[in-house]
C-alpha positions in Angstrom: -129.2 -150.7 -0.3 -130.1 -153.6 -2.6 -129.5 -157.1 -1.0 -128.4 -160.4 -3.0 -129.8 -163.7 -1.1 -128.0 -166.5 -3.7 -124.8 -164.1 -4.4 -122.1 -166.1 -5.5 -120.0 -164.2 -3.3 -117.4 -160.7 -3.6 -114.6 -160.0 -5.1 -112.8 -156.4 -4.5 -109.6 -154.3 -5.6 -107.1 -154.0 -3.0 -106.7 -150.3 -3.4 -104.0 -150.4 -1.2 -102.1 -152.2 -3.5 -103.4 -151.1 -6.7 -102.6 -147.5 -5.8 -100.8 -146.9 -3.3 -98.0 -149.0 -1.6 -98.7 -152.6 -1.8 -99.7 -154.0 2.0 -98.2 -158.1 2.5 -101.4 -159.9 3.8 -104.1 -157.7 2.6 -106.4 -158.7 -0.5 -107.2 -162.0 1.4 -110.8 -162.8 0.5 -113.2 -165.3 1.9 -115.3 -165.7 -1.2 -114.5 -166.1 -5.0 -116.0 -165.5 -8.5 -115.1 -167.2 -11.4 -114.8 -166.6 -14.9 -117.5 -167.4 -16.1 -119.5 -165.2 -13.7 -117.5 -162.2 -14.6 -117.8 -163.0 -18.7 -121.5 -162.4 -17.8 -121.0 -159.1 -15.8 -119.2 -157.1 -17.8 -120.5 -158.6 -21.0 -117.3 -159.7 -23.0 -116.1 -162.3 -25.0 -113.9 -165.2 -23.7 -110.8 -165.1 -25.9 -108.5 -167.8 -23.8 -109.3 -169.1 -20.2 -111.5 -171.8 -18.1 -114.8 -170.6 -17.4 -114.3 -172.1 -13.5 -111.0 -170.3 -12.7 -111.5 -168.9 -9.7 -110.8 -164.7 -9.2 -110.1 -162.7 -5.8 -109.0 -159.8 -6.6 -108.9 -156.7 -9.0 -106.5 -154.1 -10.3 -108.1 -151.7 -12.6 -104.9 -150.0 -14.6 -102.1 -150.1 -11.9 -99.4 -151.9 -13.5 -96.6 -151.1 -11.0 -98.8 -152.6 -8.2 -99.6 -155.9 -10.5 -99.6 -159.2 -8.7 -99.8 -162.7 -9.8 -103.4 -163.4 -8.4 -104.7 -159.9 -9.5 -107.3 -159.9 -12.5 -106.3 -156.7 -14.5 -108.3 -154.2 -16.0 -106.5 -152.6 -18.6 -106.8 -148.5 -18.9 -106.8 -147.1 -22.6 -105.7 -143.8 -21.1 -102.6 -145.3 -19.3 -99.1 -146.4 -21.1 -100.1 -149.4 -23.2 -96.5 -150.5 -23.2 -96.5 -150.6 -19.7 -99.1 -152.4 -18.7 -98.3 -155.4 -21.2 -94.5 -155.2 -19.9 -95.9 -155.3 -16.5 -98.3 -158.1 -17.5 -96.0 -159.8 -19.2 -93.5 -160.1 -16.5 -96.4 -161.1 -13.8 -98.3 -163.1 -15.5 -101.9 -162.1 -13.8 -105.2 -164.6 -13.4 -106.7 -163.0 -16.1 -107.0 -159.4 -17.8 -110.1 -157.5 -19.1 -108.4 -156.2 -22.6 -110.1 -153.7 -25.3 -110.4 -154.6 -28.7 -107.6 -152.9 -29.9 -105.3 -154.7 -28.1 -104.3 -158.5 -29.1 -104.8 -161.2 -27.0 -100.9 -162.0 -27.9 -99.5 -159.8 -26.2 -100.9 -161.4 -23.1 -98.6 -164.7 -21.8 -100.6 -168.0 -22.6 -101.2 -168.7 -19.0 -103.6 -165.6 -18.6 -106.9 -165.5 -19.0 -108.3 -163.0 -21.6 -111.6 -161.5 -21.7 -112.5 -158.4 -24.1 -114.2 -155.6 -23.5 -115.7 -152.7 -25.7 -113.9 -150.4 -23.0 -112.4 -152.0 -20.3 -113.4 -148.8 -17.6 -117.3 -149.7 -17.8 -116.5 -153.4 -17.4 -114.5 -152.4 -13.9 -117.7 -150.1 -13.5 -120.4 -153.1 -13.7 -117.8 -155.4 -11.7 -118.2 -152.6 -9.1 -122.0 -152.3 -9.1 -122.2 -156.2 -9.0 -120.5 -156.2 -5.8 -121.7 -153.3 -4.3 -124.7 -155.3 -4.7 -123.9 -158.2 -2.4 -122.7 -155.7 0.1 -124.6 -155.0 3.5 -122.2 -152.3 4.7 -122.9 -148.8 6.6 -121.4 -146.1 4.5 -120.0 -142.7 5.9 -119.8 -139.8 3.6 -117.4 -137.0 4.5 -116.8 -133.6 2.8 -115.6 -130.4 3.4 -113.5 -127.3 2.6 -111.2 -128.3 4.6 -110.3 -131.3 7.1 -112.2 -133.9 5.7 -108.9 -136.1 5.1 -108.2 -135.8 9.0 -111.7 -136.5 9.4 -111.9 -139.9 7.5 -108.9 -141.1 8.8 -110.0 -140.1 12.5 -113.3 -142.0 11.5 -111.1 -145.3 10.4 -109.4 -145.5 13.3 -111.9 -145.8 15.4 -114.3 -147.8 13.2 -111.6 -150.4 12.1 -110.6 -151.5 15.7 -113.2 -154.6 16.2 -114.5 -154.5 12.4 -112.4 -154.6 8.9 -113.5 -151.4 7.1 -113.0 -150.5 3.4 -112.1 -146.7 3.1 -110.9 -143.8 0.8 -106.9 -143.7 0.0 -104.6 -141.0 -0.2 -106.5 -138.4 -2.3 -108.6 -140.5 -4.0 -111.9 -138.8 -3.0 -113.8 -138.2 -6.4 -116.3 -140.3 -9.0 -113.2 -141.8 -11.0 -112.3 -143.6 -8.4 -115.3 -144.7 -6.5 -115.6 -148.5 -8.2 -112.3 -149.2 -7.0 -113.7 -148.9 -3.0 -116.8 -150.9 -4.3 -115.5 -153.6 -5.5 -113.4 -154.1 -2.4 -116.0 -155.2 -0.3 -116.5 -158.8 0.8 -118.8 -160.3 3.0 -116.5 -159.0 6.1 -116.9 -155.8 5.9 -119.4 -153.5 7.9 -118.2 -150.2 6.9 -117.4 -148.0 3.7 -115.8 -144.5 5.0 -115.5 -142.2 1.7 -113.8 -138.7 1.5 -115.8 -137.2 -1.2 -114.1 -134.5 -3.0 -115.4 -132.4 -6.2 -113.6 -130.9 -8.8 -117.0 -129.9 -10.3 -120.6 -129.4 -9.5 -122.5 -133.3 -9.8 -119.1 -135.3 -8.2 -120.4 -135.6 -4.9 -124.1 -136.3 -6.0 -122.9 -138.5 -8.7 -121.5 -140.5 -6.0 -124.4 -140.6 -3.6 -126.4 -141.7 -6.7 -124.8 -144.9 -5.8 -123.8 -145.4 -2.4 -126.7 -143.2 -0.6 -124.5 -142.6 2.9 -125.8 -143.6 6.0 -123.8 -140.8 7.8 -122.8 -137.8 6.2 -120.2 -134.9 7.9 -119.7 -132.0 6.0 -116.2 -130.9 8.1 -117.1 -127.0 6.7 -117.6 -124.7 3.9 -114.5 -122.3 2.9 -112.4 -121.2 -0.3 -110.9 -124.3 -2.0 -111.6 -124.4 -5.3 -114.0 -121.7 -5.5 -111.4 -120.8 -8.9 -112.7 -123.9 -10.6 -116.3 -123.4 -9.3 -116.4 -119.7 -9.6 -117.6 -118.2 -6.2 -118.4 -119.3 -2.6 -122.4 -119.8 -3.5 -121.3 -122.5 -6.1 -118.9 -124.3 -3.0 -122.5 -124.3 -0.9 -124.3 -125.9 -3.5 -121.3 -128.6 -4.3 -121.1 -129.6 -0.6 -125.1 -129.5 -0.3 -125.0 -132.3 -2.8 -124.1 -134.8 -0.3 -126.9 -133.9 2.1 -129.6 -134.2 -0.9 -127.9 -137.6 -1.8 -128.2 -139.1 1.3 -130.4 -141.8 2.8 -132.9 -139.7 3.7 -133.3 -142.0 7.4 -129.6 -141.3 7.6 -127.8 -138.7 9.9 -126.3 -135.8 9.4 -123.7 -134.2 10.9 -122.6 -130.2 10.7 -120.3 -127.7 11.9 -121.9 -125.0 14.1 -118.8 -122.5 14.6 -118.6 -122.5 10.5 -120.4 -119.5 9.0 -121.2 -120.7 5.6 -122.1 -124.1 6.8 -125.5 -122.0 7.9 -125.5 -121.9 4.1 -126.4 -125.5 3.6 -130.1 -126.7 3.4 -131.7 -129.6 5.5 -135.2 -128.5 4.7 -135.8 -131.6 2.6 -133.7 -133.6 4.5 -136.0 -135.6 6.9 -133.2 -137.7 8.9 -131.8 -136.9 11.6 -129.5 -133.5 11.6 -126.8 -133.4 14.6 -124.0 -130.2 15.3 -120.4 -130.2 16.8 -118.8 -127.3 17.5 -116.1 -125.9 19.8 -117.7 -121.5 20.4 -121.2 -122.4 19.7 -123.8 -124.7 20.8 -123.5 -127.7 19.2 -124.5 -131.5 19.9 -120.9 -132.6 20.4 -118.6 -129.3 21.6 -115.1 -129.2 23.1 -113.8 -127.3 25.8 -110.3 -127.4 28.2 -107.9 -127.8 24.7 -104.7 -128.0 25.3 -102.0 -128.3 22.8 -99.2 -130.4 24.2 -95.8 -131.7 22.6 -97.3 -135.4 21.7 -100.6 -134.1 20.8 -103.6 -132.1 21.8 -106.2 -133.0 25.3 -109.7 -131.9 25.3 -112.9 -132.6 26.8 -115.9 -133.7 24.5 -119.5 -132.7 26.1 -122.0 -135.0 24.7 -125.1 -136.8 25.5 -125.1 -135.7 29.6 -121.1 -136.4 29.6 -118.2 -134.9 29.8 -115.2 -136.8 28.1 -111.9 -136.7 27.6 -109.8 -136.9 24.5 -105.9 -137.0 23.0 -105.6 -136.9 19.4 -101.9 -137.1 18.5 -102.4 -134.5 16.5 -101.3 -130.3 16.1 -103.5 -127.8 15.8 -106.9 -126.6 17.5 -108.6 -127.2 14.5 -107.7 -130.2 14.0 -110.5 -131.0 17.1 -113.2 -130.1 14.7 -112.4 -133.2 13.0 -112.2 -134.9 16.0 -115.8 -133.8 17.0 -117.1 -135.0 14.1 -115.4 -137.8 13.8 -116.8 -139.1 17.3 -120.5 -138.0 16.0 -120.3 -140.2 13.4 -118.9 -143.2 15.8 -121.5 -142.2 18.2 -124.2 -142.5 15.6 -123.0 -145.8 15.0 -123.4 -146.9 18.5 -119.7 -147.3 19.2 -118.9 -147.5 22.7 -116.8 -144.5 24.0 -113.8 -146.3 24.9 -113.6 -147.7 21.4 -113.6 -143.9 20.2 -110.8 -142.9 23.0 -108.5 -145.3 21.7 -109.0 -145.0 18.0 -108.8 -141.4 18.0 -105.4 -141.5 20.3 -103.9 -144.3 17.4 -105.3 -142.5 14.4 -102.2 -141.5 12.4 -103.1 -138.0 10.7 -102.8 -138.1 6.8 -99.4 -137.0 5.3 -98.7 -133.5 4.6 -101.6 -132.6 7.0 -99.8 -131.0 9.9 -97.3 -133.7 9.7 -94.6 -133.6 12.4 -90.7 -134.2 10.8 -87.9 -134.4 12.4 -85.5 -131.9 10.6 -81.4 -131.5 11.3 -79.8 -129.6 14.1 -82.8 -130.2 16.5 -85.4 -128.6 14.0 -89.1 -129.6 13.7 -90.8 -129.7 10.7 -94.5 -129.1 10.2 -95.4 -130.5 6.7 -99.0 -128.6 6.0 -98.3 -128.5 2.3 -100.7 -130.7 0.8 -102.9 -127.8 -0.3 -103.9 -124.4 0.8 -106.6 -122.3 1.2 -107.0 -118.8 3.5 -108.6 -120.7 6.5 -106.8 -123.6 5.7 -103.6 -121.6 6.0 -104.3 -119.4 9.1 -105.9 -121.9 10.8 -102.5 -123.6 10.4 -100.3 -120.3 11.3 -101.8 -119.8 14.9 -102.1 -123.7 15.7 -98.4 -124.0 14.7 -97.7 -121.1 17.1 -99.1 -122.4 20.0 -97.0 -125.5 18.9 -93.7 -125.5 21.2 -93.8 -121.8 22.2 -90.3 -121.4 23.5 -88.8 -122.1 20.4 -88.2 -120.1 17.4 -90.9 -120.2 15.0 -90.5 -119.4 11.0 -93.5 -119.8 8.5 -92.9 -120.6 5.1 -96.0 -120.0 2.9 -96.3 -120.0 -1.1 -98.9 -119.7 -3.3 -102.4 -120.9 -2.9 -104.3 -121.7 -6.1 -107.7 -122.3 -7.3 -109.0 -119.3 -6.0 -110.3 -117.3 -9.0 -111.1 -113.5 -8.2 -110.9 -114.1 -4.5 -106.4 -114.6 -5.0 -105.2 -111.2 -4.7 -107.6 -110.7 -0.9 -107.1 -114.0 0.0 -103.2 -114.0 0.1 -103.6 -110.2 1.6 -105.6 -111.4 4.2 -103.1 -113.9 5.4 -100.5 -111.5 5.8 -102.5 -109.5 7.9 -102.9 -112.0 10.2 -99.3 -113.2 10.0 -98.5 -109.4 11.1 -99.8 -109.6 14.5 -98.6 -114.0 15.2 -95.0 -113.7 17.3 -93.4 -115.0 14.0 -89.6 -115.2 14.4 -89.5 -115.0 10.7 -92.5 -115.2 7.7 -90.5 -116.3 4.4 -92.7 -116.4 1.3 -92.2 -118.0 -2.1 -94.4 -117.5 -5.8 -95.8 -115.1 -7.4 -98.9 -114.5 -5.4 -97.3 -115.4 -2.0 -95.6 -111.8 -2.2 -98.6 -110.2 -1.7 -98.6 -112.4 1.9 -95.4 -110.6 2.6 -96.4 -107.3 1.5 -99.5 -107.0 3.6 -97.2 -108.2 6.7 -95.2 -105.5 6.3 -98.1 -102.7 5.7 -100.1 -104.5 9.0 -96.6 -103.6 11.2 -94.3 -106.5 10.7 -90.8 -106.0 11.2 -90.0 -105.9 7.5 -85.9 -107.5 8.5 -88.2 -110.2 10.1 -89.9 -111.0 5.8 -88.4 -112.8 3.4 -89.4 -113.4 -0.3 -88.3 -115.7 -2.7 -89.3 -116.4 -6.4 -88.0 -120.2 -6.5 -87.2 -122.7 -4.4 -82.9 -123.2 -4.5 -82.6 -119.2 -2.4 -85.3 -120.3 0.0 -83.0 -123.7 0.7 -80.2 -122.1 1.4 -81.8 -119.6 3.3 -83.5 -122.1 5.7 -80.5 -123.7 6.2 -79.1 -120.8 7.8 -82.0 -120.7 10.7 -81.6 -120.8 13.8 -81.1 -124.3 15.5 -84.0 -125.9 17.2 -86.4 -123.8 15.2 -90.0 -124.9 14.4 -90.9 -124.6 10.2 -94.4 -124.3 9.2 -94.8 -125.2 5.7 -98.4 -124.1 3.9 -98.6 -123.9 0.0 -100.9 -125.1 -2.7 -99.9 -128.6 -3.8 -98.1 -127.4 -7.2 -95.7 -125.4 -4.8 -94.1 -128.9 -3.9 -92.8 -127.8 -0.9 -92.3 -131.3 0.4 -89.0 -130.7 -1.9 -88.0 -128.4 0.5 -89.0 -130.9 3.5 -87.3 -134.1 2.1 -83.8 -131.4 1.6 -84.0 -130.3 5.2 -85.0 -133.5 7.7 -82.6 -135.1 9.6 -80.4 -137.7 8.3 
């Protein structure tokens, strides 16, 4: 990672205001840049502003998170009547405009600087920065899990150091300038979920960051529609090991069939495993799922350790595993690890816990779906609260190309033989979840199937109180619809 010995110092985006729900007190640098400076990095012309005003920090085409001391980058592919309304009413530090638009429309007191197109500018702000930064960076992928994972890795990393990290699902190339140019001199770690929608995301990223540590969480079905087959998958999530620093470490999961798939021959750092059935460097054994969360012990380096993540689900430990390789790799102490782990907060709509009416719980697992994803999620919400009554609600799961039609068929057969209380279904390709229950042995009175969401409401009203519902669809299914209609209060 390139060094700067005279750098004038960092400026960053507070993402978490920029794109998701603005945070009181964060966006607090220690270090400024000045107009002037920026002029020079993203090549513009000064239209109105003092080359000394001092900047902190960025908002690249968010104008409902706007504040007064943001410098704004203006999007050309966003509203254009928004953003001036919203700049107009804030009155920012300064904005980066295009050409086309006129420097009146910005109030008098704001800085203007314009840009050919104002995206690159953010772009070369970002690389300027990332410049002046001496930070570790994590890169974590995955099929599945590798939000859990990166969250799990947070926690732990941010409790003695401030950490810059991926939001929401804000994993892929687009947004990657916005983490970079939050770093400031205070910073000792960037932890970045990197997603793909296409082949070259994930390398395109580790073009420019080169991770320290990379975790590939496994190797399964999501998006293989988009990418055409499972081989293609390997070869997205091998991009991350070829883009590494090749003195960094790697980390991989050993119980994961296809993860075998992935090449470290020209990888010369050093390659670790965790795994729960197989050997692995870091495995897990005595899990227990309790109310609050699941117990298990971590055997590693000569010790035996144990863990609570407040978390559901048995695979949810995977992430956990890996998420204390990487913090081990790092040379965090173990106690550090025990208590981040047991504060992590898991992302929402990832096995998310919700307190529904009439003594119901909730299990909001909706944010996307895949076959592993989604049986992986049936049996750990199973084991979930036995005694109760237990009702899955599953709908489509997209993005899978040829493999639809088995992939919803195989569900169902592993529905058939889970002590379901009920299995309700909804869309047009979750049918064939319901029809394969049945042909595996399900009590067809015990399946349910509905085309739209206003019969499956009324129907889950009428469950039983004190029931446990599972929710698992592709994110287009929006069945946190559902959720919001049936939690308590």
């Amino acid at each position: 990672m390139e060094q700067a010995g005279k750098a004038v110092g960092a400026i960053w985006n507070d993402t978490r205001q920029s794109m998701e729900q603005p945070s009181p007190g964060e966006g607090l640098t220690t270090k400024f840049i000045t107009l002037g400076q920026l002029l020079n990095i993203v090549d513009g012309t000064l239209i109105r502003g003092k080359k000394d005003l001092l900047l902190s920090s960025a908002n690249y085409g968010k104008p409902k998170y706007l504040r007064a001391e943001h410098l704004y980058f203006f999007s050309i592919k966003k509203s254009r009547t928004d953003q001036l309304n919203a700049i107009r009413r804030v009155g920012p530090r300064a904005v980066v405009i295009p050409s086309s638009v006129s420097a009146l429309s910005v109030p008098l007191s704001t800085a203007v600087i314009s840009v050919r197109e104002p995206y690159v500018a953010f772009w070369r702000l970002a690389m300027w920065n990332w410049k002046q930064a001496a930070v570790k960076v994590v890169g974590i992928t995955g099929s599945a899990g590798k939000s859990t994972t990166t969250e799990m890795v947070s926690a732990i990393l941010s409790q003695k150091k401030p950490i810059v990290k991926t939001m929401g699902n804000l994993n892929t190339f687009t947004y990657l300038p916005s983490y970079l140019t939050r770093l400031s001199p205070r910073h000792e770690y960037l932890v970045l979920e990197m997603g793909m929608k296409s082949l070259n995301n994930i390398a395109r990223q580790c073009r420019i960051v080169r991770p320290d540590i990379g975790v590939v969480t496994n190797v399964g079905e999501a998006h293989v529609g988009s990418l055409g087959n499972l081989d293609t998958i390997v070869r997205a999530k091998q991009e991350l090991i070829d883009g590494m620093n090749p003195k960094g470490i790697l980390w991989l999961n050993a119980d994961n069939e296809r993860s075998r798939k992935l090449s470290t021959r020209n990888f010369s750092g050093k390659v670790y495993t965790f795994g729960i059935k197989n050997i692995a460097d870091i495995r897990a054994k005595d899990i227990e799922q309790r109310t609050n969360g699941l117990v298990f012990t971590a055997c590693f380096d000569g010790k035996s350790v144990p863990f609570f993540i407040p978390a559901i689900g048995r695979h949810n430990v995977y992430n956990a595993l890996a998420a204390i390789g990487v913090a081990r790799s790092l040379g965090i102490p173990i106690e550090q690890i025990r208590k981040g782990l047991a504060v992590f907060r898991p992302p929402r709509m990832r096995m998310q816990l919700v307190k529904g009416s009439r003594n119901r719980w909730l299990i909001n697992d909706a944010w996307n779906a895949n076959p592993s994803a989604m049986v992986a999620g049936l049996k750990s919400f199973r084991e979930w609260e036995a005694k109760r009554p237990h009702v899955a609600v599953l709908g489509d799961m997209l993005e899978l190309g040829h493999l639809t039609r088995s992939a919803h068929q195989q569900v169902g057969w592993i529905a058939a033989h889970l002590p379901l209380t009920q299995l309700i279904t909804v869309g047009k390709y979750a049918r064939l979840i319901a029809q394969s229950a049945i042909k595996k042995g399900m009590d067809p009175k015990k399946v349910f199937h509905y085309h739209s969401i206003a019969p499956l409401l009324r129907h889950l009203k009428q469950l039983p109180d004190n029931a446990v519902i599972y929710f698992k669809a592709s994110r287009k299914m929006h069945l946190e619809k559902v959720i919001r209609k049936l939690k308590k209060g």
